[in-house]
N, C-alpha and C positions, 0 to 999 in steps of 0.2 A: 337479129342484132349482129352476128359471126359476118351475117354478108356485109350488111350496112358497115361495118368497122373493115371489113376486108378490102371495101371501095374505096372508103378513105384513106387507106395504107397503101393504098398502090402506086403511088407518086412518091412514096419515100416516108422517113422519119415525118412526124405533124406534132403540133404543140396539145399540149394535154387541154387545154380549154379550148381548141379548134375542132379534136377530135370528138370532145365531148356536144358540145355544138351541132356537128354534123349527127350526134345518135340524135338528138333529139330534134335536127329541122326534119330526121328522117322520119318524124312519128313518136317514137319512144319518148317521151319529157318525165317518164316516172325516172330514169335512168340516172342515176349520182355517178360522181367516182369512181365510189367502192365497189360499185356492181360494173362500173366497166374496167375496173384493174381486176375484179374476179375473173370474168370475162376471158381479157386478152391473157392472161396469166394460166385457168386452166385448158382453154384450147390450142396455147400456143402460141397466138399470134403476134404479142408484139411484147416490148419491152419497157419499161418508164425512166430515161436514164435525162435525167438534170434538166426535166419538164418537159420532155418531148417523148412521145410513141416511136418506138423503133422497129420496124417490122422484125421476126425472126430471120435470120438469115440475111438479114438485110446490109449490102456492101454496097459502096456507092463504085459505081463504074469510072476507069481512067477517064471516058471523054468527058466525064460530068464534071473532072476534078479541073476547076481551069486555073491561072496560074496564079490570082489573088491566096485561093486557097494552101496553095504551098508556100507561100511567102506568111501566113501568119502563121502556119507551122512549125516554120522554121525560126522564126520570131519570138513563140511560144516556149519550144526547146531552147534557145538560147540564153533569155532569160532564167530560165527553169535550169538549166546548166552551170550558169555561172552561179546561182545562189547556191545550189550543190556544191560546186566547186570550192567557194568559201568556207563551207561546213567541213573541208580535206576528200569529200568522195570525190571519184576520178570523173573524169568527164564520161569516159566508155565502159561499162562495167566490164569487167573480164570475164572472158568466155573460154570456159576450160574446152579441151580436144573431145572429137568422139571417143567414148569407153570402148574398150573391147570386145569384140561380136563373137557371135555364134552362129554358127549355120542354121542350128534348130530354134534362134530367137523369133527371125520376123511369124513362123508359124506359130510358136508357142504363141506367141504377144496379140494375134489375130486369135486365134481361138478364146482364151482370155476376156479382151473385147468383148467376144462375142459373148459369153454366158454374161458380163454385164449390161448388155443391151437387154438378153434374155429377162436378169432379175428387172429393170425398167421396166419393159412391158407387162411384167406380173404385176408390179408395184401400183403403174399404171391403169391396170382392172381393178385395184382396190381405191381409185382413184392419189393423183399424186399430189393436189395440194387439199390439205385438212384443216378444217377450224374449230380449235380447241378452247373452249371457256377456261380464265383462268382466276383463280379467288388467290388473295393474296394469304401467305402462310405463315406463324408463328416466326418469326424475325427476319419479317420480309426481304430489309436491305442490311446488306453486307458493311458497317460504313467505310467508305473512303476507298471501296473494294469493287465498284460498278457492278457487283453481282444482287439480283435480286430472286426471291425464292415466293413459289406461286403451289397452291393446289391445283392440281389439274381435274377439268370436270371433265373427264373421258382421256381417252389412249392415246398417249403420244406415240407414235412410229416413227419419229424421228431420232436418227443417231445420233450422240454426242460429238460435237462439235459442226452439226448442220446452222447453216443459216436461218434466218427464220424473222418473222415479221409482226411487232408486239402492238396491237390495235388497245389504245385505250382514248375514247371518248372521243371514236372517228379519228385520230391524229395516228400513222401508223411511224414504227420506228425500225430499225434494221439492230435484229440481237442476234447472238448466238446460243446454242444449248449447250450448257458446258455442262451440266449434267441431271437425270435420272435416276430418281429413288425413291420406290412406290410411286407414291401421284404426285409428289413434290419434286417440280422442275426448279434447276438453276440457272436463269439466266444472266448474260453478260449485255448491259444495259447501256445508251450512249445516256453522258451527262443531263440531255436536255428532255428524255422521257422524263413525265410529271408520274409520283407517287401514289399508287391508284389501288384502291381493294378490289376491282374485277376488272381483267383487261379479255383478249381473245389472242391466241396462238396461231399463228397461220405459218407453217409449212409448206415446206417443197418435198417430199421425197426421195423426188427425181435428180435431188442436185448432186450428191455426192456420188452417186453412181456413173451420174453425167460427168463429170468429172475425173473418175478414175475410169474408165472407157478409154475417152477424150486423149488421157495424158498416154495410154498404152498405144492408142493408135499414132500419137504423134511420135513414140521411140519406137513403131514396127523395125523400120531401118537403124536404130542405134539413136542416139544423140547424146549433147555433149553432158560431161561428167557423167553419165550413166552408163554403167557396166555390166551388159547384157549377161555377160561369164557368170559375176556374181548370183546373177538374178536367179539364172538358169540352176544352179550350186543350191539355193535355198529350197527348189522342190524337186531336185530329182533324186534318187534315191541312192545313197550312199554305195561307196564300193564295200564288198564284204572283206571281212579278215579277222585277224587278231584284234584284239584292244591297240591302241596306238602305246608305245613302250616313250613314258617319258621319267626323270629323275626325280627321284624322290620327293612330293612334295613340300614345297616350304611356301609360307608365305604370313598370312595373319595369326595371330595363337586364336583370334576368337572364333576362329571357324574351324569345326570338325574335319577329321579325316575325308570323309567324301566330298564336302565343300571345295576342301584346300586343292583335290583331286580336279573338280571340275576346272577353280579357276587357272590352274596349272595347262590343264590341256586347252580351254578357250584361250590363252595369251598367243597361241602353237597358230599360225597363218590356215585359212581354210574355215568349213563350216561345221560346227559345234554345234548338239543337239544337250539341250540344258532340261531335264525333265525333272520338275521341281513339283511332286506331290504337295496335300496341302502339307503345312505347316513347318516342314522340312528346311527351309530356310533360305528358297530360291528365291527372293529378292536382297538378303541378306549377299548372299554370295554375287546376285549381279552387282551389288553396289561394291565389293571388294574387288570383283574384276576391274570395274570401270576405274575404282583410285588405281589399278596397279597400269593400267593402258596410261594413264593420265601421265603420272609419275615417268613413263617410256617415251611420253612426249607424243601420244598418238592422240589423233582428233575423233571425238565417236559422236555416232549419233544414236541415241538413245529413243528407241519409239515404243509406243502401246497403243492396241486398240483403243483403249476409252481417256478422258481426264482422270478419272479416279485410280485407274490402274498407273498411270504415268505420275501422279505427285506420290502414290504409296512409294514409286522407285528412287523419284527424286529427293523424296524425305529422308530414308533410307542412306542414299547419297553422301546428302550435305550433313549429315548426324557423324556419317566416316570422315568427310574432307570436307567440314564448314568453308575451310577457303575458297571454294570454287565458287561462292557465290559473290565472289569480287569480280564478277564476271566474266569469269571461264567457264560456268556454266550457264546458258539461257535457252528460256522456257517459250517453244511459240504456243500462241492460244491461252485461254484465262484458264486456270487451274479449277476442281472443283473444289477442291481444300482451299478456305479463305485463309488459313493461317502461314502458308507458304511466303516468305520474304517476298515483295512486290521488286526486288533490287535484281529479281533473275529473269524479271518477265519483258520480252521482247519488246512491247507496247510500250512498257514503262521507260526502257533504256533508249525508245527512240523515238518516245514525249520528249526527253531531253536533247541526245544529239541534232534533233531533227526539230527544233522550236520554231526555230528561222523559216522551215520550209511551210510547218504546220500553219503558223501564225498569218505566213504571206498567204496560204490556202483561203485559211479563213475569210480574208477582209476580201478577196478576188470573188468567194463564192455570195460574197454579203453586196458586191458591186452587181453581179451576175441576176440575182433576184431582183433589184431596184430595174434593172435594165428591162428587166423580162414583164416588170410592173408596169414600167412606162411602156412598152410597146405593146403590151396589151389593152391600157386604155387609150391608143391612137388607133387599135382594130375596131375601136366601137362605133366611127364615124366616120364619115366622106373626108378624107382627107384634103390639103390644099397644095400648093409647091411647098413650102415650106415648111407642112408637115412628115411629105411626102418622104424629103431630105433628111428629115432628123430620125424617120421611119427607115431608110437605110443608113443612117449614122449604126445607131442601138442597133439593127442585123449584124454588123460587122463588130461592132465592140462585143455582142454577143458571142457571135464566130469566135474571136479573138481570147474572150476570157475564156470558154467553153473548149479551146486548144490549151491554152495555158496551165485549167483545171486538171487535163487530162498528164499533160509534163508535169505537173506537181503531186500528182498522186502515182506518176508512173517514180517519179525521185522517190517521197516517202517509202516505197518499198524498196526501192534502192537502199535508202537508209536500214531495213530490217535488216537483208539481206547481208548487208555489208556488217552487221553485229552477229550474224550467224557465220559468216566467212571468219571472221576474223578469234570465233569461242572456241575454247577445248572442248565443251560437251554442250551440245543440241539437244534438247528434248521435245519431243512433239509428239502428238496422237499420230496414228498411224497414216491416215488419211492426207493427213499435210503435205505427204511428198507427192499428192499428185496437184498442189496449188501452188501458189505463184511463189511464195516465200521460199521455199525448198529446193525449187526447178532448178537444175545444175547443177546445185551443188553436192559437194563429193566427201567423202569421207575417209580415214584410214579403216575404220571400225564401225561395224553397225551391231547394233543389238536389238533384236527385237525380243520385247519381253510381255507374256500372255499373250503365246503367237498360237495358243491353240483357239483362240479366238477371234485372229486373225484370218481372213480369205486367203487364201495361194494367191491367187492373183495381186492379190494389196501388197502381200509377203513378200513378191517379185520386186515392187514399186518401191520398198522399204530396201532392201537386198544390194538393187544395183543402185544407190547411191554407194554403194563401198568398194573394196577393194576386192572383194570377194572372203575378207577375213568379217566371218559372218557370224552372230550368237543368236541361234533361234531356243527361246528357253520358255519355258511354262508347261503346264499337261495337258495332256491331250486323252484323259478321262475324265477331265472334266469338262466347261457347257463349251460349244463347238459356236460356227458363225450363227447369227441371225442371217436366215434369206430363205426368201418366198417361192421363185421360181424351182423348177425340181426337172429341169431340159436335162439332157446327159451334161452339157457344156456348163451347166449350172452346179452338176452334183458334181462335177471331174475338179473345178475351179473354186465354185465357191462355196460348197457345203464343206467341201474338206480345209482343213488350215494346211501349212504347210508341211506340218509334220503327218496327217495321212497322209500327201500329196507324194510323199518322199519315201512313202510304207516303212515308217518307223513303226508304229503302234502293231502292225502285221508282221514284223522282224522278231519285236518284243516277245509278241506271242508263241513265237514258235521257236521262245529262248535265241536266237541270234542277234545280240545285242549289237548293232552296229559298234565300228571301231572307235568314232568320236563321239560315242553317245556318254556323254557323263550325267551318270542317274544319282538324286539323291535320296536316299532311305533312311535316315534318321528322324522323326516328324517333334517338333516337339510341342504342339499347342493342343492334342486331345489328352482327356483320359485314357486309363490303356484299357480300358472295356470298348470306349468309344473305336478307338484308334483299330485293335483288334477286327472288330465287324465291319467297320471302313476299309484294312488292308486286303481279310479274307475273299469280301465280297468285290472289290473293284482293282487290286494291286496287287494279286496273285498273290499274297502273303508277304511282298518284297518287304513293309512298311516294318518298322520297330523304333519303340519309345523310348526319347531321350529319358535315362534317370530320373531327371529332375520332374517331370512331369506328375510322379505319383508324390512328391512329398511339397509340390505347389501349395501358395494359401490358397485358400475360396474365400473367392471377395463376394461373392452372390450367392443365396441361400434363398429358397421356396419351400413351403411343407409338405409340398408336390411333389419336389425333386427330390426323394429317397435314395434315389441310387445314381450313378454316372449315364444307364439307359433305362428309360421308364417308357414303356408302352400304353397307352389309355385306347382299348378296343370298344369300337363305338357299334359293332355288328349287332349286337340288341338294341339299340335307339332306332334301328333302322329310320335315319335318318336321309334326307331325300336330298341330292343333288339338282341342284336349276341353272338354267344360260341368260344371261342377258341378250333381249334380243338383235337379233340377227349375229349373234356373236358364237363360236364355237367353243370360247371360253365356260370355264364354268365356276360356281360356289355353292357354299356350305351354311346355310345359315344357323341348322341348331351344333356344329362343329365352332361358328364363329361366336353363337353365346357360351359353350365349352372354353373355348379360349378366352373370353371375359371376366367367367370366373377365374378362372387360371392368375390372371395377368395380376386381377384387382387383390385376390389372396397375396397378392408377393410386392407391392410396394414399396412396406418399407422394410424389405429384406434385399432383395436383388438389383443390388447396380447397374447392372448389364444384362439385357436381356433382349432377345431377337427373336421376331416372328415371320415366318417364312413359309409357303408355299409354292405350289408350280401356277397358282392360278392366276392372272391378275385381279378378277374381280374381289375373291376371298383375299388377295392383299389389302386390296382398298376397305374392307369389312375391319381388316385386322389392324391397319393401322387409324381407327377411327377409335381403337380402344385403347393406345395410347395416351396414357394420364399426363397430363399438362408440367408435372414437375420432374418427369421422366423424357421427355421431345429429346434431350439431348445424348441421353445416354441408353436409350429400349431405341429398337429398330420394328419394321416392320415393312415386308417388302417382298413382292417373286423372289425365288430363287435366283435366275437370269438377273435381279439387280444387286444381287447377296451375294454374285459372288467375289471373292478376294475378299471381304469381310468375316470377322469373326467374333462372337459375343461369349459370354461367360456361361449363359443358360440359351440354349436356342428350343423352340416350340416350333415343330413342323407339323404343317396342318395338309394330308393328303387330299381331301376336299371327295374324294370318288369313292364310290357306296357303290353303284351300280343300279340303282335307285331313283327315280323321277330321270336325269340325265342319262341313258346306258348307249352302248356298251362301255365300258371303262375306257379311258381316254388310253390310246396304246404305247404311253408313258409306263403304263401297268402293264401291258401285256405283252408288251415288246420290247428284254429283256437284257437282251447279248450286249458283248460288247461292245461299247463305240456308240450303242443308242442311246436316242436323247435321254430315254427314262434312266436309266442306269447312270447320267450322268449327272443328269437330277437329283437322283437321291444321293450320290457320292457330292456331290457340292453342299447339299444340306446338311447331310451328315457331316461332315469335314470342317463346320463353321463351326461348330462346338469345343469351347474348351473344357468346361467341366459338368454339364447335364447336356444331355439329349432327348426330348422328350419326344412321340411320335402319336398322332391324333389317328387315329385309322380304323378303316372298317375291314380287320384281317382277315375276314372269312373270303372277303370279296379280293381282298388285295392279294393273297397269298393261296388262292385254290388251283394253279396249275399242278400240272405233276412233278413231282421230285425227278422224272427223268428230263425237266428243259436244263435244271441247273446252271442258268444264265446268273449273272451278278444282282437282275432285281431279285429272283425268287432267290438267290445265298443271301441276300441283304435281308429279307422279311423273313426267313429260316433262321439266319442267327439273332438276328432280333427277339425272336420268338423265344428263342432259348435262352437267351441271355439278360432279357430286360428285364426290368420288374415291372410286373402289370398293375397296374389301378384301376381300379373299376370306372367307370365313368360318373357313377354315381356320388363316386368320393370326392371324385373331379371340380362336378358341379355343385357341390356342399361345399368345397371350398373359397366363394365367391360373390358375385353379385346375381349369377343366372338361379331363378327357382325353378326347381320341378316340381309342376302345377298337376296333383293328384286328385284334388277335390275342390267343389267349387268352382269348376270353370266360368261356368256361364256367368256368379256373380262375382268375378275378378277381372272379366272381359268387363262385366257393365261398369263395377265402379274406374277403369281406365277411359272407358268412353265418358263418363260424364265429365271429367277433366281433360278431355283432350281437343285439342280445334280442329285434327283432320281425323282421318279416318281409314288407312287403304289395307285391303281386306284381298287374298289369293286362295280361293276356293278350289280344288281337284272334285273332279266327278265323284258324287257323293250323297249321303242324304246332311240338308241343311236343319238339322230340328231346331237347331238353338236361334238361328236365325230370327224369327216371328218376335222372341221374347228379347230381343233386343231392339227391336226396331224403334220404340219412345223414344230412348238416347240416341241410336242413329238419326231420327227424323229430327229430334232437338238441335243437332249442331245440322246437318241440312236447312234449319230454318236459316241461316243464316248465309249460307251458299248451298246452291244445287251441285255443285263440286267437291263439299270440303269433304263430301265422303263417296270412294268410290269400290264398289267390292265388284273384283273380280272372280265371277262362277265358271265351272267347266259344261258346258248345256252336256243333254243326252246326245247319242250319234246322229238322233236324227231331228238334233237339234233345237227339241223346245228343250224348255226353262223350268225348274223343280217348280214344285207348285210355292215353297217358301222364297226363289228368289219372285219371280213373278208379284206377290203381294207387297216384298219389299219395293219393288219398282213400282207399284200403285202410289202405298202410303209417300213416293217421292225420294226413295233412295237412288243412286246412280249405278242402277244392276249394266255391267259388261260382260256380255259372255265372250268367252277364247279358247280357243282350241290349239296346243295341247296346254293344262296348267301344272308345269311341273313341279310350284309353290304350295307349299300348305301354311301361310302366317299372317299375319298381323302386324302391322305397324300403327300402333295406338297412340298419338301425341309423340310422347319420348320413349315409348316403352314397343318391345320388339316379341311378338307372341309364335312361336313353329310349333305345327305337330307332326307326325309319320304321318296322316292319314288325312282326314279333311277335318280342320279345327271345328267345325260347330255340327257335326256328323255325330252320330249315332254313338260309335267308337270313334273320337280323338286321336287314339292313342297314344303315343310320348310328348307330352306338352312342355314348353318350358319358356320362362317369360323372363326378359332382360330391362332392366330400365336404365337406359343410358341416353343422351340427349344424343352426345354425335354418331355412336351407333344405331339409331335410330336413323337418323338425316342419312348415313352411307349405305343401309339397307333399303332404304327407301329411293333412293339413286339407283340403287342396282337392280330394282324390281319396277321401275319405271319403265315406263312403254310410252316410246314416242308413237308421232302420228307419224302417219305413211302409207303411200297408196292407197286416199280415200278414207282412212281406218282412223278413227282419232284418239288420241294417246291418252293417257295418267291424266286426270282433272276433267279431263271433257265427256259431255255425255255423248251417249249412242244412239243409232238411228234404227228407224222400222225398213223394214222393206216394203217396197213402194205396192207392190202387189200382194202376198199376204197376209201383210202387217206385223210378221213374229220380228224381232230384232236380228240385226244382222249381227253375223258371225265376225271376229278378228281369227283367221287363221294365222300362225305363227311358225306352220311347216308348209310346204308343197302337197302336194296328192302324194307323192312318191316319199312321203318324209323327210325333207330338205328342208334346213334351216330357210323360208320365207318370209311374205307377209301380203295376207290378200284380205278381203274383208267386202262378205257375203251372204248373202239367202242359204240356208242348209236347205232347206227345200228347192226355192225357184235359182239356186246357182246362180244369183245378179246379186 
């Protein structure tokens, strides 16, 4: 099909029902649409822009252009100019001088580039566009707010504020992600998407990386309002010396000594390094810098990596100087906070300046489809002269609107642009400065805030919109960039933010506190036991607690939470770690019915309450236990989407035993400074303001030697010494989880007989209990050969216990898989793990949950699709064609590599 579309593309742009035509006189008539926009979309090849196929890369050559075509261009813009003109915009937007260069830019600006090429083609092998199932979520639509909020059935990887493509019932729409947390995506929705409880998510990627590339290669040589100087200032590393000597702070009374210190030395021309541990008050203080720049009459631009990070600054903000949202301050991009006044948002301010332009868009693009209607039912026939005639009429009115559309959407941003030129303070996610609203324009002030989660390379692109009077402020012990590639050009640019990139953090360490570094050490949102094992272990001891902090009220109570740290060691459950397949991720399931009790014990005690891990899957376990009159005030989510968040009780769920999954993800084992694990648990720990609770299997997590003494083994050392321990037992007595000591087999049966499905994950084992359940198994099988499906682990050489074997006679759905690193149950609503193999001889630690939607997320996560021949969760399994035993699902390589093949153990076919 790639060739057959590649032939037709070769003459230029073609109309999308011409194109589609040509796949199918070529043979293909199964061929829709959607399978030729998949298509041209992930090979590359063409584009869908206002119903025609665009090849990539595709320019139309000067001789092609002949001179009808510049006359409705010019025509086009005219029109399109003078409607502008009546709204006050100028005819010619101004175009400020090139910035000031560097010698060492064009190279720095090429290397750059390059590691984001680098991260594209890694992104690329994971494939770049994805389709995500999406179920609509507990207060879907935002009103009056175009934000709509979805469960996501699988992994989003795309970054907030990516584009992205909302498929409900075949009709696709163009949204944006404005934000990420746990499986509940935010999208920003155009009006005329229809309200729908299951859509599909389709991404790109590749776009924003394309796009920050794109814009570095087009300033190699400089361009205008962009200020190479600046850029170069944000990541190179500071001159050494003294502190910088300035007059005695003054400024706000509500901000402490070290605050008053920072914003004193950020006002001072140059580059500011703003290190704001948690809770210490660095957004607090960037929002007093920006009133006091405001107040001086300086224009700033205010950026962050995410939405969520940029409306916590902006809230912040306008709490200081409500006025600025009479619009001296505006917001590009949809906020993820729907409570944010809609009077600061770009779109909103220039729905109204720009009605006249909008309005005439619309009726020209409503003209544009009637036109494109009619000429396509005159393709269906032998034409006459006369039709012939009106068959080039509609080509040129077509030409004509299709120039016009493209002047009226080039003005519209015109419009933005011209309300960002014209505000005291900009706010945008990071990314923005390499798209269209942004380009040129210049700043007196930048601030980038949670720049340790910013790229160096992004940090450049943010940097030189300014003057070089720069504020890079956030920490950089805590979570670093997301990115996949690992080239040197990758690890130099974008594993590091710009504060490695600049060796602050390597300065720090070796006590040479750069001259502009203003650090703040006052923290005031932990307990001081919390705060304590947080500074020891990841802040050199710098961290000390505000006063106020020990004689806070507690608005949250649990009969769990005894002390400020509580440890619940899970090393006797020996309980078993598993991966989703093909995924290096991992979860906990009798860890996630630990937490169920947890959660259901504390209802109606704790207001606020956050559930967090490093995993994703075990988020999605943990946010299924989420009680319905809690959704707005309990969290549950990765680490990675926790951070800048903070709860009253937070519940960290380590997920790694060393157990069914090994070796320990090197989160654990790879400790020092600066790694991700270390940063992990300092983000965890650090959301806490008055419990921290810690799920973990310490023997496993804390058995290095006391001679690495990196910050993970000081964090699991003082924890150890300092928390209060719970037994686990006490844990799960507090709750909805039981621990099943007797009776198993007839507590298994009386769940089956009430339940309609059945899916069962056996480990290499003896199956005794097996046989005596088979009545009730074969009972709900009468009804589907599916509705029960147990998966056994075979011997090595591949036959089947003699008890699955009979259960496959009497018509159960026996799958054997290799490796099973599951020992449980999902019974109807009810969720059953043990350590060892549940209907085995020894059991050993059983424990059974009844929850509806923890059930449903368990059961998601232990799904196994089909692939390569193999057929997944629901489906039965086949013989082998020559010795009749069942064929194997292997779920590693020979070499043990997460795979997926599906085979003879014997005849290897």
């Amino acid at each position: 099909m790639v060739t057959v579309i590649q032939g037709a593309l070769a003459s230029g742009p073609i109309a999308a029902d011409d194109l589609l035509t040509a796949v199918h006189q070529a043979g293909l008539r199964r061929i829709d649409s959607g399978v030729l926009w998949e298509t041209c979309s992930t090979h590359g090849l063409a584009d869908l822009r206002d119903g025609m196929w665009v090849p990539r890369g595709w320019a139309p050559t000067p001789a092609l252009q002949p001179r009808p075509r510049e006359v409705v261009e010019e025509r086009a813009a005219a029109e399109a100019t003078q409607l502008a003109m009546s709204l006050g915009l100028p005819a010619h937007e101004p175009l400020p001088p090139v910035g000031p260069m560097s010698p060492e830019w064009p190279e720095t600006a090429r290397k750059a580039a390059a590691a984001l090429r680098h991260e594209l083609t890694a992104v690329s092998k994971r494939r770049v566009q994805t389709d995500v199932p999406l179920i609509a979520a507990a207060g879907t639509a935002v009103p009056g707010k175009g934000l709509r909020r979805f469960e996501a059935q699988g992994e989003i990887g795309a970054s907030e504020g990516t584009s992205a493509i909302l498929i409900i019932d075949n009709q696709q729409f163009q949204v944006e992600v404005v934000s990420v947390f746990g499986s509940v995506v935010t999208l920003s929705t155009p009006p005329d998407a229809p309200m729908a409880t299951e859509a599909t998510l389709r991404t790109d990627l590749s776009w924003l990386l394309t796009e920050q590339s794109k814009r570095l290669n087009e300033l190699v040589e400089g361009g205008p309002g962009f200020n190479a100087v600046a850029a170069l200032a944000a990541v190179t590393p500071p001159e050494t010396g003294p502190p910088v000597r300035l007059a005695k702070p003054t400024g706000p009374t509500d901000l402490n000594r070290g605050q008053q210190t920072a914003v004193h030395l950020a006002l001072t021309p140059g580059v500011t390094w703003l290190w704001g541990p948690p809770g210490t008050g660095k957004t607090t203080t960037v929002a007093a810098l920006i009133t006091e720049l405001c107040a001086r009459g300086q224009r700033v631009l205010l950026a962050a990596p995410t939405n969520a990070a940029l409306d916590v600054a902006i809230r912040s903000l306008l709490r200081r100087r409500p006025g600025l949202a009479n619009g001296a301050l505006v917001r590009i991009g949809q906020p993820a906070d729907p409570s944010l006044t809609r009077q600061i948002l770009v779109d909103e301010i220039a729905a109204t300046l720009g009605a006249p332009l909008a309005q005439h868009r619309v009726e020209k693009g409503h003209q544009l489809r009637e036109c494109r209607e009619d000429l396509n039912a005159l393709k269906q026939r032998e034409l006459n002269q006369a039709e012939e005639t009106e068959r080039l009429r509609l080509e040129t009115q077509i030409a004509e609107l299709q120039a016009l559309l493209r002047e009226l959407d080039g003005r519209l941003k015109q419009v933005r642009r011209q309300i960002c030129r014209e505000a005291t303070v900009v706010a945008a996610t990071a990314h923005q400065l390499a798209l269209e609203t942004l380009k040129n324009l210049s700043f007196d002030v930048v601030v980038l805030d949670e720049a340790s989660m910013t790229t160096a390379a992004l940090a450049m692109l943010v940097a030189g919109a300014g003057s070089g009077h720069t504020i890079i402020a956030g920490d950089f012990r805590q979570l670093p960039p997301v990115v996949i590639a690992d080239t040197p050009e990758a690890q130099e640019w974008l594993h590091h933010s710009p504060f490695e990139k600049a060796g602050i953090p390597a300065a720090i360490s070796e006590r040479k506190d750069p001259p502009r570094l203003a650090a703040l050490t006052e923290q005031y949102r932990m307990r001081q036991t919390i705060s304590d094992v947080v500074s020891t272990a990841f802040y050199g001891s710098r961290l000390s607690s505000a006063p106020g902090t020990a004689s806070r009220t507690v608005h949250s109570r649990a009969s769990w939470a005894k002390a400020e740290l509580v440890v619940i060691d899970t090393t006797s459950m020996r309980s078993r770690t598993a991966r989703r397949q093909g995924s290096l991720s991992r979860y906990n399931l009798a860890h996630a019915q630990l937490a169920a009790s947890l959660t259901s014990g504390a209802t109606a005690t704790a207001a606020d309450l956050g559930l967090i891990t490093p995993f994703a899957p075990q988020a999605r376990l943990l946010e299924s236990l989420l009680p319905e009159d809690h959704l707005d005030d309990w969290a549950a989510s990765t680490v990675h989407r926790f951070q800048g968040g903070e709860r009253d009780i937070v519940i960290y769920d380590t997920v790694d035993t060393g157990r069914g999954v090994s070796p320990l993800n090197r989160w654990f084992t790879e400790g020092h400074a600066g790694s991700e694990g270390a940063r992990l648990l300092n983000v965890a720990a650090s959301r806490a303001r008055d419990h921290f609770v810690v799920i973990g299997a310490l023997n496993a997590l804390h058995h290095r030697s006391a001679a690495s003494h990196d910050p993970v083994w000081t964090f699991f050392a003082r924890l150890i010494d300092t928390a209060a321990s719970m037994p686990w037992q006490a844990a799960i007595s507090t709750g909805m989880t039981e621990l099943i000591d007797e009776d198993l087999v007839e507590r298994l049966r009386t769940d089956i007989k009430r339940a309609a499905t059945v899916d069962m994950w056996l480990p290499r084992g003896s199956l005794r209990a097996l046989p005596s359940l088979l009545p009730e198994l074969t009972s709900i099988c009468g009804d589907s050969s599916e509705a029960v499906t147990i998966w056994v682990e075979p011997e090595r050489d591949g036959y089947l216990s003699v008890e699955a074997l009979q259960a496959r006679r009497e018509g159960v759905n026996i799958r054997p898989c290799l490796p099973i690193l599951e020992s449980s149950a999902i019974v109807g609503d009810v969720v059953w793990s043990s350590s060892t193999s549940l209907l085995g001889m020894e059991p050993g630690l059983v424990l059974r949950t009844e929850h509806r939607a923890f059930a449903d997320a368990a059961r998601r996560a232990q799904r196994r699709r089909p692939g390569s021949g193999a057929p997944g969760s629901g489906q039965l399994g086949d013989d082998c064609g020559r010795c009749r035993r069942m064929l194997i699902r292997y779920e590693q390589d020979r070499r043990g590599r997460t795979g997926l093949r599906y085979e003879c153990a014997a005849c290897k076919a």
